[in-house]
KOLVEX-371561 format. One record per residue: x, y, z of N, C-alpha, C in turn. Coordinates in steps of 0.1 Angstrom, whole numbers, padded with zeros to 4 digits, always signed. Example, Ala and Ser with C-alpha at 12.3 -4.5 7.8 and 13.67 -1.06 7.14 Angstrom:
+0132-0057+0078+0123-0045+0078+0132-0033+0078
+0128-0022+0071+0137-0011+0071+0129+0000+0079
//
This chain:
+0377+0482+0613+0387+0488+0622+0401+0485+0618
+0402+0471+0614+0417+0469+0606+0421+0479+0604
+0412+0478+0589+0415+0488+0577+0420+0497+0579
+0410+0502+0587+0413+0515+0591+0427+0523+0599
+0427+0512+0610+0441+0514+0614+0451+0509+0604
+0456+0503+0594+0464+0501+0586+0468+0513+0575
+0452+0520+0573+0450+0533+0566+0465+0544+0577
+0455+0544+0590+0465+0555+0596+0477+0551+0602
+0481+0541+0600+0496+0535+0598+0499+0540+0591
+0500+0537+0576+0500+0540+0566+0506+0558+0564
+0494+0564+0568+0496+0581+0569+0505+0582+0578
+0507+0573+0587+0518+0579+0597+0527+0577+0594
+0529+0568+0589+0547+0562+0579+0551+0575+0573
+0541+0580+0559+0543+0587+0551+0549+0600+0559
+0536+0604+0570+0541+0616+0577+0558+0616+0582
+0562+0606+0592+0571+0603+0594+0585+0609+0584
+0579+0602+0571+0589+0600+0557+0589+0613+0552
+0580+0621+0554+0581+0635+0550+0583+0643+0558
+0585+0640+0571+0597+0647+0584+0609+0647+0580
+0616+0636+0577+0630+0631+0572+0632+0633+0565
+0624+0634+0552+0629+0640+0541+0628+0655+0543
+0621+0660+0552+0623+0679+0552+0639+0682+0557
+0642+0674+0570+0652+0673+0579+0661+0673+0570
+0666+0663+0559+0669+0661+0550+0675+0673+0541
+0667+0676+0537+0664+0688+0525+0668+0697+0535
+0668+0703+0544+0671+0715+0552+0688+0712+0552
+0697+0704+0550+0705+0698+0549+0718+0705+0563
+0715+0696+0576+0720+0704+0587+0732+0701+0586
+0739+0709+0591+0754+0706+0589+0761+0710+0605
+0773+0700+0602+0782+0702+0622+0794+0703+0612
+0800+0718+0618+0816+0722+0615+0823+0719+0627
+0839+0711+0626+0845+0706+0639+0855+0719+0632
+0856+0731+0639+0863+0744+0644+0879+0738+0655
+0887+0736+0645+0898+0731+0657+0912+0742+0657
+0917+0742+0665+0925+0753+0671+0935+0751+0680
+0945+0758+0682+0957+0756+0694+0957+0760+0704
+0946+0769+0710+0953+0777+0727+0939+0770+0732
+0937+0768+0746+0928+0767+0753+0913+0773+0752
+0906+0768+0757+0892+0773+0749+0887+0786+0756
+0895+0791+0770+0893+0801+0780+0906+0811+0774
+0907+0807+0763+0921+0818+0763+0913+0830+0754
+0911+0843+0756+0910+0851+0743+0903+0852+0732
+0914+0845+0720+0908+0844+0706+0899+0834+0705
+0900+0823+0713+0880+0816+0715+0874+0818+0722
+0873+0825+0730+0864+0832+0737+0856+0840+0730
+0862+0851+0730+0861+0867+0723+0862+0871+0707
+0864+0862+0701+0863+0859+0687+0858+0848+0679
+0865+0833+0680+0859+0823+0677+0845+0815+0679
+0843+0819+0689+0834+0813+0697+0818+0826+0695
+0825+0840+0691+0815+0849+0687+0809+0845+0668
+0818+0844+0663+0816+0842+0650+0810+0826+0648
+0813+0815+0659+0810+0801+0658+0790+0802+0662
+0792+0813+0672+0775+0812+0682+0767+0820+0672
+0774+0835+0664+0763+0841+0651+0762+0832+0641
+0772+0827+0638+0766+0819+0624+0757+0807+0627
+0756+0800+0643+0745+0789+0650+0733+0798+0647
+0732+0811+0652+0719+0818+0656+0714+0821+0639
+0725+0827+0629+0718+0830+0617+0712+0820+0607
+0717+0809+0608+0711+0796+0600+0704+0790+0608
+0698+0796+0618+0685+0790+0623+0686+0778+0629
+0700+0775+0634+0703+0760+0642+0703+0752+0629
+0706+0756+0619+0708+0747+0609+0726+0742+0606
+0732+0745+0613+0750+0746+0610+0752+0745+0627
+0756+0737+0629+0762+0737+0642+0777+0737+0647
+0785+0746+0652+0803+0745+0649+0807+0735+0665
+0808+0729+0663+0817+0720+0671+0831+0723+0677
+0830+0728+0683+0843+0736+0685+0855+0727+0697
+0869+0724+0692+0875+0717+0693+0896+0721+0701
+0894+0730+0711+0903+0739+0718+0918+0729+0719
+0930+0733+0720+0942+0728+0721+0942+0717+0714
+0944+0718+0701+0948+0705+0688+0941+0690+0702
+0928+0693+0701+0919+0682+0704+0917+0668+0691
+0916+0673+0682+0917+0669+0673+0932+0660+0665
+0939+0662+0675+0953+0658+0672+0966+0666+0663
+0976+0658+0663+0985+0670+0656+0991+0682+0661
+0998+0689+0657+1006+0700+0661+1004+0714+0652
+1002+0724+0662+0999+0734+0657+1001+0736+0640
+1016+0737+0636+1020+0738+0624+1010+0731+0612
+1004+0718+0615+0996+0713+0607+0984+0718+0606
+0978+0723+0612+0960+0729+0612+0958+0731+0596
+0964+0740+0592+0965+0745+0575+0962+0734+0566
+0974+0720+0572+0968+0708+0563+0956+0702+0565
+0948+0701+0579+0944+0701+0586+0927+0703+0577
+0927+0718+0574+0918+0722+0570+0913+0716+0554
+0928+0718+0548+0930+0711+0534+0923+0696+0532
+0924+0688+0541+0926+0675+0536+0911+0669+0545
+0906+0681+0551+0894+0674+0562+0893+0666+0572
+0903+0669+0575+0905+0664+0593+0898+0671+0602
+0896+0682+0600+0889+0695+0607+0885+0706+0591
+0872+0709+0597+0864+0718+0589+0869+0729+0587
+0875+0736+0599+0876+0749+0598+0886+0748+0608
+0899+0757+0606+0912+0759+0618+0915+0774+0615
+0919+0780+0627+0925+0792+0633+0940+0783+0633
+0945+0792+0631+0964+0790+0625+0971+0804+0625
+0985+0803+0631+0994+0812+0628+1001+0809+0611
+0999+0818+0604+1001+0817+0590+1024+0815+0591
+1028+0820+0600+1042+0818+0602+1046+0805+0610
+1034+0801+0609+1039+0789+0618+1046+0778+0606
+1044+0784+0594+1046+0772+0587+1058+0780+0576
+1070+0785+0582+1077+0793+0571+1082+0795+0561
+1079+0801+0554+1082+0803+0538+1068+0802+0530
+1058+0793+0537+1044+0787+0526+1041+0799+0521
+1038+0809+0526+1029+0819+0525+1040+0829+0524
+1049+0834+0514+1060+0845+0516+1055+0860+0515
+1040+0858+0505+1036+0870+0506+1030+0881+0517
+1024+0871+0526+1020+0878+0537+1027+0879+0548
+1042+0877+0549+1049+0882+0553+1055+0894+0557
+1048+0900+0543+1048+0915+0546+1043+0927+0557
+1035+0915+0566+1028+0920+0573+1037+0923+0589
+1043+0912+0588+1054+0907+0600+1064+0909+0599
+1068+0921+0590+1078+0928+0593+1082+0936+0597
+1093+0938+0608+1096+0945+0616+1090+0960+0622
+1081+0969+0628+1078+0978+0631+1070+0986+0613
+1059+0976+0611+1051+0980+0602+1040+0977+0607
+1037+0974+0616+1021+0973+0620+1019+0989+0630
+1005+0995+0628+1006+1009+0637+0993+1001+0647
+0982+0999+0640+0973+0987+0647+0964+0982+0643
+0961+0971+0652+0956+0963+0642+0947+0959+0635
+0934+0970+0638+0923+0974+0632+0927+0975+0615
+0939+0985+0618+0939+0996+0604+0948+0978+0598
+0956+0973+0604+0969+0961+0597+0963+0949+0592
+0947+0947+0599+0941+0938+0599+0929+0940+0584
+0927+0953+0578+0918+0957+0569+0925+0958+0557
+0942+0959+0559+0951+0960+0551+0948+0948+0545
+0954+0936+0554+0954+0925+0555+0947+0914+0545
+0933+0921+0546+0925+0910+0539+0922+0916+0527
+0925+0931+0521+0924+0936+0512+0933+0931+0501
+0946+0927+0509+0960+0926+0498+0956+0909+0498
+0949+0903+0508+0945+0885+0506+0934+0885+0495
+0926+0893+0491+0914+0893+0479+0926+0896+0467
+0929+0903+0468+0938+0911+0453+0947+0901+0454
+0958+0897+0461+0970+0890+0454+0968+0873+0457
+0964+0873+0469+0966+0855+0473+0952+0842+0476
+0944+0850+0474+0930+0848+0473+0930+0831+0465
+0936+0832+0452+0933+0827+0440+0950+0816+0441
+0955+0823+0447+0970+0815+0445+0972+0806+0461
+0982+0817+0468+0987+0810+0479+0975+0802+0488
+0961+0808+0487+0952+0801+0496+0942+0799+0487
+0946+0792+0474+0937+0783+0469+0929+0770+0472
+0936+0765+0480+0933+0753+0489+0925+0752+0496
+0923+0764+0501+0911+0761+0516+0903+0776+0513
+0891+0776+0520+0883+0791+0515+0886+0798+0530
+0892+0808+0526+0895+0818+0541+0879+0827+0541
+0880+0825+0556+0869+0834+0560+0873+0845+0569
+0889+0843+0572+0891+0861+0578+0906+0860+0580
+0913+0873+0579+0924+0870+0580+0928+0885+0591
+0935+0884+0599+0940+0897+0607+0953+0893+0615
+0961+0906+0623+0969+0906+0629+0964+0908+0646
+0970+0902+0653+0973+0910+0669+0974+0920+0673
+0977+0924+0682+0981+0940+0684+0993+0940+0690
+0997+0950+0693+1016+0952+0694+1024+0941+0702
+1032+0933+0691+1041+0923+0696+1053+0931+0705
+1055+0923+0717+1067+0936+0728+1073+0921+0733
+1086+0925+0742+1094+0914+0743+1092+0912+0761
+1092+0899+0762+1086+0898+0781+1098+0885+0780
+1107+0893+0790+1121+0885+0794+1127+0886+0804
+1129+0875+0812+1139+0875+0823+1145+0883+0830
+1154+0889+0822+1165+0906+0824+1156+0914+0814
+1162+0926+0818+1156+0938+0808+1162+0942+0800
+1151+0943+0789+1156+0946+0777+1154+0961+0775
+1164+0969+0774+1164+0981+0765+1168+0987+0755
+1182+0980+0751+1188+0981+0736+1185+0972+0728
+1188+0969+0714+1192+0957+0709+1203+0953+0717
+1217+0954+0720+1226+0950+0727+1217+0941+0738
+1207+0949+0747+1205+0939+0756+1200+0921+0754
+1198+0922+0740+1194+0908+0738+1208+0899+0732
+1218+0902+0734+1229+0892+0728+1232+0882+0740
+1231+0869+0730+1232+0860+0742+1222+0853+0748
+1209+0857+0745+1191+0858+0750+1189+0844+0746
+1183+0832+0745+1176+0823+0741+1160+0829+0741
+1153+0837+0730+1137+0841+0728+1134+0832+0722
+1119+0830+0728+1112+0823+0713+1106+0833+0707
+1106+0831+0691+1096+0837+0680+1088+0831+0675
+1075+0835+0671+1067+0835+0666+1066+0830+0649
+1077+0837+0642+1072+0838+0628+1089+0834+0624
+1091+0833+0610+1102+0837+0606+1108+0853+0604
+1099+0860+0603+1106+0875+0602+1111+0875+0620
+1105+0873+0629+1107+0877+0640+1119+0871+0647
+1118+0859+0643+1135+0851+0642+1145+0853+0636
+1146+0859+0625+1153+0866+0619+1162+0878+0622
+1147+0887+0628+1152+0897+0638+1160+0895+0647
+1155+0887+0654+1163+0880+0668+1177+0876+0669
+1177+0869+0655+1192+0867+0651+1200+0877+0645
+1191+0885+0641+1203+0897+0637+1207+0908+0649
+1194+0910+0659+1201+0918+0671+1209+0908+0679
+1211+0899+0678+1222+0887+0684+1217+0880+0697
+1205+0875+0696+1197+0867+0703+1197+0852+0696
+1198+0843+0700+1194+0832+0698+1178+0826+0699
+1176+0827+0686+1155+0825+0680+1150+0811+0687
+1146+0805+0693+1143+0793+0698+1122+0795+0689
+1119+0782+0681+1106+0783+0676+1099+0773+0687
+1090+0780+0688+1082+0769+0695+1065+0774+0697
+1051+0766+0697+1040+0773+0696+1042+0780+0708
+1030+0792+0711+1023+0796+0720+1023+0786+0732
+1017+0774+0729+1009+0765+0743+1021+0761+0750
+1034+0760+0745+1047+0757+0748+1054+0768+0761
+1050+0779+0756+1060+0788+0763+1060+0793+0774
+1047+0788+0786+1052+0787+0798+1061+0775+0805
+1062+0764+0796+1074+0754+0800+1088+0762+0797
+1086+0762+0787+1099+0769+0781+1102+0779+0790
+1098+0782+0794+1106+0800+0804+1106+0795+0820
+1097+0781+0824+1098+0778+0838+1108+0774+0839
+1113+0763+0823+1125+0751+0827+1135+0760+0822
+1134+0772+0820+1146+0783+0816+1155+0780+0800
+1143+0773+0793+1147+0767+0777+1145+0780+0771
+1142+0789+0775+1144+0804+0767+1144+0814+0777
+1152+0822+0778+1150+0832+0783+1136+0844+0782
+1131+0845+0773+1120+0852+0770+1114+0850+0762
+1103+0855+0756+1094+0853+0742+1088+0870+0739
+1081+0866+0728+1080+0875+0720+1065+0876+0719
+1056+0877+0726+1044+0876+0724+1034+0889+0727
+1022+0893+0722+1014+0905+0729+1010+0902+0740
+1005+0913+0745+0998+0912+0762+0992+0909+0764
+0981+0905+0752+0968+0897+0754+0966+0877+0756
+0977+0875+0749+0983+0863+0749+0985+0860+0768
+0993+0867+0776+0998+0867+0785+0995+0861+0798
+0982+0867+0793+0970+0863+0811+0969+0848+0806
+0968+0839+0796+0959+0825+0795+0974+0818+0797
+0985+0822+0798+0997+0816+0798+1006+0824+0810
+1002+0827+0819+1010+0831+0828+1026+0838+0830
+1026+0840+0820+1041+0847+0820+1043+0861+0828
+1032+0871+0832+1041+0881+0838+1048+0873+0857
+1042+0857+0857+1042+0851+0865+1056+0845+0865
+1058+0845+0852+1076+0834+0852+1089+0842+0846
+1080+0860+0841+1090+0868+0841+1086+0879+0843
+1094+0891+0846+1094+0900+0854+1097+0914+0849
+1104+0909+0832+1103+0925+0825+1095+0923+0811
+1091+0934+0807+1082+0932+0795+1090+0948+0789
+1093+0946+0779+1097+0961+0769+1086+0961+0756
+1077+0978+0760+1073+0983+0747+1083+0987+0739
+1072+0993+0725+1080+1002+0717+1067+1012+0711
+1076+1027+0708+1066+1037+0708+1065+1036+0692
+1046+1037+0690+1048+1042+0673+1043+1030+0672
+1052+1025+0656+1049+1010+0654+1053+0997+0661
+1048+0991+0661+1048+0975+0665+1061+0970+0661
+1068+0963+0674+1080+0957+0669+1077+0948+0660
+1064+0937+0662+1061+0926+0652+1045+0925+0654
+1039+0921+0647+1029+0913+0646+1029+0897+0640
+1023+0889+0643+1017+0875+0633+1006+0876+0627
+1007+0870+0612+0993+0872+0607+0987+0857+0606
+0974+0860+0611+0964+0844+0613+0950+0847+0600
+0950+0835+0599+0938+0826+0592+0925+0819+0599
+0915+0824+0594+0906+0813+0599+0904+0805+0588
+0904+0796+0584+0903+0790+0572+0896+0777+0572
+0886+0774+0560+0877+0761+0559+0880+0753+0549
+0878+0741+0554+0879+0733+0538+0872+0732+0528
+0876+0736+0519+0867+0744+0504+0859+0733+0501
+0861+0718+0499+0850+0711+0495+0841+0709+0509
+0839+0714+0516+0829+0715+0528+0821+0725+0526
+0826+0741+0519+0819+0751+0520+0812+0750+0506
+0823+0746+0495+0814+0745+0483+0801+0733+0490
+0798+0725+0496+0790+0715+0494+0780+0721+0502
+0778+0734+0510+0766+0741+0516+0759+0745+0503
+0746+0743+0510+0735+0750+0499+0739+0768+0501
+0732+0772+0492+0734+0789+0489+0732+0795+0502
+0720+0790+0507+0715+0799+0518+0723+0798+0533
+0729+0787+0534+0738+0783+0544+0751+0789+0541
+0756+0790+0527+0770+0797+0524+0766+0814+0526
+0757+0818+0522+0753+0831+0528+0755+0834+0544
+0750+0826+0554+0750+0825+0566+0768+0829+0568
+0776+0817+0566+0788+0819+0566+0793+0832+0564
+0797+0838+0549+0796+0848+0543+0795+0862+0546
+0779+0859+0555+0778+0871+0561+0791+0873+0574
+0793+0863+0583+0798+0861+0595+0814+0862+0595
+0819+0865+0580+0831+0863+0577+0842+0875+0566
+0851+0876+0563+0853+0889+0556+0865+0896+0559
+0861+0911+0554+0863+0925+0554+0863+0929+0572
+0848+0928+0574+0844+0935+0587+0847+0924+0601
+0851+0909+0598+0853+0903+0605+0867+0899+0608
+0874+0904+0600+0892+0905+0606+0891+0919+0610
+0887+0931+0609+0886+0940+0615+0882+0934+0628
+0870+0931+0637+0868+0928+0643+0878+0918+0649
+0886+0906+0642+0888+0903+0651+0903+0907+0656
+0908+0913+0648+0920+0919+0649+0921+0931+0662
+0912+0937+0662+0908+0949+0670+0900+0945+0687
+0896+0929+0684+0895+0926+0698+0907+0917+0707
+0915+0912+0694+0926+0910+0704+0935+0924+0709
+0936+0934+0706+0942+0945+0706+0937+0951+0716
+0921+0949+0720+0915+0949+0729+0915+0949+0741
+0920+0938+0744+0924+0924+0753+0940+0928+0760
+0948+0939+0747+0959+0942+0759+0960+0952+0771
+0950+0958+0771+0948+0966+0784+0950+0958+0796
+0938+0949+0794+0936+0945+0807+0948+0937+0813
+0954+0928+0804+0964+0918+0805+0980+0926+0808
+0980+0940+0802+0994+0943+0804+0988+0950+0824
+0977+0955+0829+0972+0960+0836+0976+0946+0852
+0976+0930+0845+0977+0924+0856+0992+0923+0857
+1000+0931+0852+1019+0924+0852+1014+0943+0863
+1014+0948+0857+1015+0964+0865+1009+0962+0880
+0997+0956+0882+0994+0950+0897+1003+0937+0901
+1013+0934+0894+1018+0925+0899+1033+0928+0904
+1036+0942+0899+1051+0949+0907+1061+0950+0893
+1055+0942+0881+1069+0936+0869+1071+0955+0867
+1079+0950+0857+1089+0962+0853+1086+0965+0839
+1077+0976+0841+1071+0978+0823+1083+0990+0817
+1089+0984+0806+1095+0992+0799+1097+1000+0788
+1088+1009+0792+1085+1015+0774+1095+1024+0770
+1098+1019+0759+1110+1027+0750+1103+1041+0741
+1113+1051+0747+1103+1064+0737+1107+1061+0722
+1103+1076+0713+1103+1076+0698+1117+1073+0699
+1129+1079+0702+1146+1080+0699+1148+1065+0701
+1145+1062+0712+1149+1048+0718+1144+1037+0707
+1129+1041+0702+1123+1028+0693+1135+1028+0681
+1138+1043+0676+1140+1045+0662+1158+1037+0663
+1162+1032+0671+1176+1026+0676+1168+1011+0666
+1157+1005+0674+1159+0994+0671+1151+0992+0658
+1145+1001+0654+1139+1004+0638+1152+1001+0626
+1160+1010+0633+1178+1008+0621+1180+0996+0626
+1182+0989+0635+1188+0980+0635+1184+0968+0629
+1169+0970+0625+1160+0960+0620+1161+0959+0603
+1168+0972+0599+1167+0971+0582+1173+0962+0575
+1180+0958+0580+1186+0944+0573+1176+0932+0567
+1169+0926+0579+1156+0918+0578+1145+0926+0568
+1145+0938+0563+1139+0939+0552+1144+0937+0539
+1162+0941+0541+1167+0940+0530+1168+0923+0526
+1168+0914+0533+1165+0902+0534+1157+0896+0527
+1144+0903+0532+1132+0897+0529+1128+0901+0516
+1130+0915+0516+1132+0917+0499+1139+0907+0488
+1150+0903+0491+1160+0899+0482+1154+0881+0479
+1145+0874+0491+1144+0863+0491+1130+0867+0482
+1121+0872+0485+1112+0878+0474+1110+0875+0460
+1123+0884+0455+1128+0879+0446+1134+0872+0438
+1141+0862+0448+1143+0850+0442+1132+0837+0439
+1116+0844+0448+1106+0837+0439+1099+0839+0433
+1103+0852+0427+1095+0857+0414+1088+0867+0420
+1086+0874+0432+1075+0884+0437+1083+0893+0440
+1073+0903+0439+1078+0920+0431+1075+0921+0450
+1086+0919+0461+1085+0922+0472+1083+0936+0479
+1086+0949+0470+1088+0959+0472+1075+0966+0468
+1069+0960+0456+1052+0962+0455+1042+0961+0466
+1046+0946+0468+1037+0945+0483+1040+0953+0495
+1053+0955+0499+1056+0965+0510+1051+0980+0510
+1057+0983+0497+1047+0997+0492+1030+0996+0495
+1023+0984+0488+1012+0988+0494+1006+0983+0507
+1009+0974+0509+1008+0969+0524+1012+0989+0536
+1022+0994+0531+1025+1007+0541+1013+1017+0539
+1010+1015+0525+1004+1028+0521+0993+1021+0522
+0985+1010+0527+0971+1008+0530+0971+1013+0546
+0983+1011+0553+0982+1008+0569+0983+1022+0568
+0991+1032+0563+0988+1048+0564+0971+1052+0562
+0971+1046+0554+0956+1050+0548+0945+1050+0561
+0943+1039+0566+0936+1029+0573+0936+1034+0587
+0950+1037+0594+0955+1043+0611+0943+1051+0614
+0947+1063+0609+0934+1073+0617+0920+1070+0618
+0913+1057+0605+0899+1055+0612+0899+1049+0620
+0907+1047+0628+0908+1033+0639+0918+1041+0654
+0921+1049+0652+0928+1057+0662+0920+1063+0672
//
């Protein structure tokens, strides 16, 4: 009877040891997903958190994303990008202008009243990131989606309806093109993240910001201001964002797990996520309008005032372009003529 129980010890060890080694060999993996806005805000809700739960469900609970809301993880927005680079966090969502100048080429994106939406700005987007910046500017980290917001409009204090009405304004912006703008219609640019700018407009450190409608509801501003100005046609601004991983994390997945990824990421998934924040502004510009604010949409004549007054900041951005070697006018050309292309299947 020893024996014998020493026999099925024995088998049970082995069995054990060839559990562990399957577990093993299945090689499970936890992505820590870290980010800047609240985990009830929007883009983790309704995007992050969609693309975090399909890629749990398609690897069979073999990849688990850990997901990590308002720089939980430490640090300030601006750094996420290093963030992802250096393995502090697996995978970060980032404003690509938060860090300005790194990225000059996709700046093209955020310039002034070139976005129509952001379905069609968001397909542009990751087309012109495979062809030009794929291999260069985001060699560092492996991007898994790249898209825009939907129509950046200005929500301020007083009302804005000319450029003149902003001289004198303390706005925050978003990007460098958008601060640029600001300073050339004669507003004073104040930078500061997203998670900032309901202090900033309570303690009256800016007069207004510059953000979409979707943004709006998780940050209360039609609460601490009272006007919001459209514009007809194209977008006064967009930001363009990243989801991005750290390449030696993705290279180190087996095939079938980088597939999982892969599929969950892309072409079809900055479409997607571009087109659900765009989404999201119905509802959110819908709670300033139940709330009495003063929506002000500028017609075609009225936009095309602040269209001229914005040409400078291309002539700008062109010129700085070229002082680093990039054919700025190439990308503008095709960045226009993809978002032409692209509008009507998405309209």
């Amino acid at each position: 009877m020893t024996k014998r129980r020493s026999v099925l010890g024995l088998v049970g060890g082995v069995a054990v040891a060839a559990l562990m080694a399957s577990s093993a060999m299945a090689q499970d993996v936890t992505l820590k997903l870290h980010q800047f806005l609240p985990a009830q805000a929007n883009v983790p809700k309704l995007i992050l958190d969609v693309w975090a739960d399909n890629v749990e469900k398609d690897s069979g609970g073999r990849i688990k994303v850990d997901r990590y809301p308002s720089m939980q993880l430490g640090g300030k927005p601006p750094e996420l990008l290093d963030q992802a680079i250096d393995g502090v966090a697996d995978i970060v969502w980032t404003v690509v202008g938060y860090t300005p100048g790194r990225f000059p080429g996709t700046e093209v994106f955020e310039l002034p009243f070139i976005m129509t939406n952001a379905r069609a700005t968001s397909r542009a987007y990751w087309e012109m990131f495979e062809e030009h910046w794929k291999d260069s500017d985001f060699k560092d980290v492996h991007i898994l989606g790249t898209w825009v917001h939907g129509p950046g409009l200005i929500h301020s204090a007083d009302p804005v309806e000319t450029p003149d009405d902003l001289q004198g304004m303390k706005i925050r912006g978003g990007s460098r093109s958008v601060n640029a703008l600001l300073t050339e219609l004669g507003a004073t640019p104040v930078g500061m993240p997203v998670p900032a700018i309901p202090e900033g407009l309570s303690k009256g450190v800016i007069d207004g910001t510059t953000i979409p409608w979707e943004v709006t509801t998780a940050l209360k501003v039609p609460e601490l201001v009272e006007n919001h100005t459209e514009f007809t046609g194209n977008a006064l601004y967009v930001l363009t964002f990243v989801l991005a991983m750290n390449k030696e994390k993705y290279d180190s997945l087996p095939d079938d797990l980088k597939k999982v990824v892969d599929d969950n990421s892309g072409l079809e998934f900055s479409i997607f996520a571009g087109g659900t924040q765009a989404d999201s502004d119905g509802p959110a510009r819908q709670m300033a309008v139940d709330m009495g604010n003063n929506i002000i949409t500028l017609d075609e004549e009225q936009t095309a005032v602040w269209r001229a007054a914005s040409q400078p900041i291309y002539d700008a951005w062109l010129k700085d372009m070229d002082s680093k070697g990039i054919d700025g006018q190439a990308l503008l050309d095709e960045a226009q003529s993809l978002i032409a292309k692209y509008t009507p299947m998405y309209e």
